[in-house]
N, C-alpha and C positions, 0 to 999 in steps of 0.2 A: 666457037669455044668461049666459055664466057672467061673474063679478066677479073681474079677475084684479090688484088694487091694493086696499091698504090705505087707500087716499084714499074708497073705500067708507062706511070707518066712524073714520075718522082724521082730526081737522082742521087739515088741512094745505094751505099754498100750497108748487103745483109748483117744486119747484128744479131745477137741477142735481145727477145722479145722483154726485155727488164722495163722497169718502169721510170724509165728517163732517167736510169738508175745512177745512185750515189751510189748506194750501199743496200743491198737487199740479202739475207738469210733463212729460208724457208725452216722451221723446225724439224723435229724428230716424227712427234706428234702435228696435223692439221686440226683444227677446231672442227668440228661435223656442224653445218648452218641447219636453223630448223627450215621446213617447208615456208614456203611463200605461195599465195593463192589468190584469187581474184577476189575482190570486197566489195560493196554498193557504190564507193569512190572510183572503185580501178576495176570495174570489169571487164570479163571475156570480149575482146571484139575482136572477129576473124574479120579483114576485111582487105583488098588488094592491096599491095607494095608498089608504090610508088616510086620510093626511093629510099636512102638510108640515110643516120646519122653516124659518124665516128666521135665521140664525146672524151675528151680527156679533163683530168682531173688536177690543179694544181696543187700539190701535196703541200706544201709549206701553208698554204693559206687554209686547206683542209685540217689540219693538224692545230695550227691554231685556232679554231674555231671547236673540236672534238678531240682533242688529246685526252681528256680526264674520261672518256666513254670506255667501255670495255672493249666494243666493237672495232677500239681505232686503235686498241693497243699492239699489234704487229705491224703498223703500221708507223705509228706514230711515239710508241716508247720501248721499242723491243731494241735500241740500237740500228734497226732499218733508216735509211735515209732516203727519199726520193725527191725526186721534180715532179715530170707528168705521169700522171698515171693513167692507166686505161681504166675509162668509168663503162664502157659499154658499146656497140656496135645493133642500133637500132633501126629496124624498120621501121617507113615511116609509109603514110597512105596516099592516096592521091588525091587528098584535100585535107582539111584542115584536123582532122581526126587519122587515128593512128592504128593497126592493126598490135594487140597485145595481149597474153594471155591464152594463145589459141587453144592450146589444149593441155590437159591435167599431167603432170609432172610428180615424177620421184625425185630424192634426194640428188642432187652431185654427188657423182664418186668421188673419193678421196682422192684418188690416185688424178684426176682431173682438178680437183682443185689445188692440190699441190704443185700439178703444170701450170699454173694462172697466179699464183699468190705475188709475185713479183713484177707481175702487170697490173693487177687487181688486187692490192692487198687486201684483201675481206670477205671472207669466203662467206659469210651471207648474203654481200653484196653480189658475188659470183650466181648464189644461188636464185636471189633476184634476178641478174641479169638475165639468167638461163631460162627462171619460168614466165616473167613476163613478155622477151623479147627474144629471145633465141626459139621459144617452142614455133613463135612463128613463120620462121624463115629458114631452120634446121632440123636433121632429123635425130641429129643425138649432141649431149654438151659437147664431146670431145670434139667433133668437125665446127660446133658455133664458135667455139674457144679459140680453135686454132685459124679460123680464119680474122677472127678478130685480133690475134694479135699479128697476125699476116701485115694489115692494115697497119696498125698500133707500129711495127716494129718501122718501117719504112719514114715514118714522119721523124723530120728535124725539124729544131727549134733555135731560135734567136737566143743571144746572153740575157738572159732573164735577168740576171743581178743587174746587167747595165740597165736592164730598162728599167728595173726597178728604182732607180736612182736619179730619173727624171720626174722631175717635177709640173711638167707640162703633158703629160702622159694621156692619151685616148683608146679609146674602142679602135680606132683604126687605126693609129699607130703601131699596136700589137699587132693587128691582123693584118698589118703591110709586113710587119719585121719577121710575122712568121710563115708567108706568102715567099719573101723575099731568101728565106732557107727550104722552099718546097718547091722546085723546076713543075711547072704543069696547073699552079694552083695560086690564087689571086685571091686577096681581101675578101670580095664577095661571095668565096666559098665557105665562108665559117662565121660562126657566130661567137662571141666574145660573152661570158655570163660574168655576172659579180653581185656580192653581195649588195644591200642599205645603204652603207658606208661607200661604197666604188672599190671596196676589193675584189680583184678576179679570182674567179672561182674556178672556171672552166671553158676547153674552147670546143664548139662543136662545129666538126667538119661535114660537111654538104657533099655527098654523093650518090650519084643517079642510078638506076636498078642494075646499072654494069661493076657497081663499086668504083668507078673513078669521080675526080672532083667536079661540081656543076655546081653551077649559081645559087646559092642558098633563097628557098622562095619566100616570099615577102611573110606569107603571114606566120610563118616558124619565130619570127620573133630575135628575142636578142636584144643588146645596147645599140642605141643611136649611134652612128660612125663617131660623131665627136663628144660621147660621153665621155667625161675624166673619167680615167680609173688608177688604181693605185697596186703594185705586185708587192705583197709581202713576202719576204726574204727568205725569215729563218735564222734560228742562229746558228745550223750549221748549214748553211745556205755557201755554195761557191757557183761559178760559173756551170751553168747548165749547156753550154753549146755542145752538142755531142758532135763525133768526128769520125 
């Protein structure tokens, strides 16, 4: 039987799948995303699964970078508040290239993107996730969605505000502190992204074709273990440890 949850090897009580949530409000109305489709940059490639990525999103430093977009307005000026958000739950290949786009895709339902909005705030973003990475490892959005937030809901996180507030701050510092809130799972399973400047953007989790955590491989990339980086707050930024 395969192991499709981080609750596997992670000790974690089931929450709600929210998005490392402050405060999340889904609307009356969903936004409908337009289509997303393969381009001469990003085309079709069917090609074996390897393994996967779990990618989360650090909203405060998202938000300041894309507040004034339309895209980031439920997100980012509706009142919603988040921490991490789920950016997506990716297949990846068994070398350096990646399986994406396998096959041609209708709209997300609504009633599906509505399940997702408070994991994903961005229902085009959703709609991306689905047609370039979900057509290849699922057979419908609803089952890609719901095990990605499977995944998504089981991860704890370190006091981001505390860490934020060091001045000495690394790539591997982060990915000790957030190893050190996930039983089963160690620095070398995730990658740490950040902008130009050293702000973190995002952390991407490393697991193997079972869905549990494994050694993130060398050439997937990432910040150097002792890159500075720097976590932007927020100004309605509080303690992120969930409980």
């Amino acid at each position: 039987m395969i192991r499709t949850a981080l609750a596997v090897v992670l000790l974690a009580v089931p929450v709600a799948a929210e998005a490392q949530g402050y405060a999340c409000a889904v609307p009356a109305r969903v936004p409908r995303p337009r289509a997303d489709v393969p381009t001469p940059d990003q085309p079709r490639r069917v090609l074996a699964i390897g393994g996967y990525t779990l990618a989360v999103t650090w909203a405060p430093q998202y938000c300041r970078a894309n507040a004034r977009e339309a895209a980031a307005k439920f997100e980012c000026g509706s009142g919603n508040r988040f921490g991490f958000t789920l950016h997506g739950l990716w297949p990846d290949g068994e070398g350096a290239e990646w399986p994406q786009y396998c096959r041609p895709t209708g709209i997300v339902p609504p009633t599906v993107v509505r399940g997702q909005l408070c994991a994903t705030p961005s229902a085009q973003l959703i709609q991306h996730e689905w047609a370039k990475h979900g057509t290849c490892m699922s057979q419908s959005p609803a089952d890609y969605f719901a095990e990605a937030r499977r995944l998504y809901a089981r991860l704890r996180y370190p006091d981001m505000v505390a860490l934020s507030r060091r001045t000495d701050l690394t790539a591997r510092d982060l990915a000790s502190a957030v190893a050190a809130a996930n039983r089963g799972v160690s620095a070398d399973m995730m990658r740490i992204t950040a902008n130009k400047a050293g702000w973190v953007e995002e952390i991407w989790f490393c697991l193997d074709r079972q869905r549990l955590p494994v050694r993130c491989p060398s050439h997937q990339g990432g910040l150097a273990a002792d890159a500075p980086i720097k976590i932007w707050r927020g100004p309605s930024a509080r303690s992120s440890r969930r409980r």
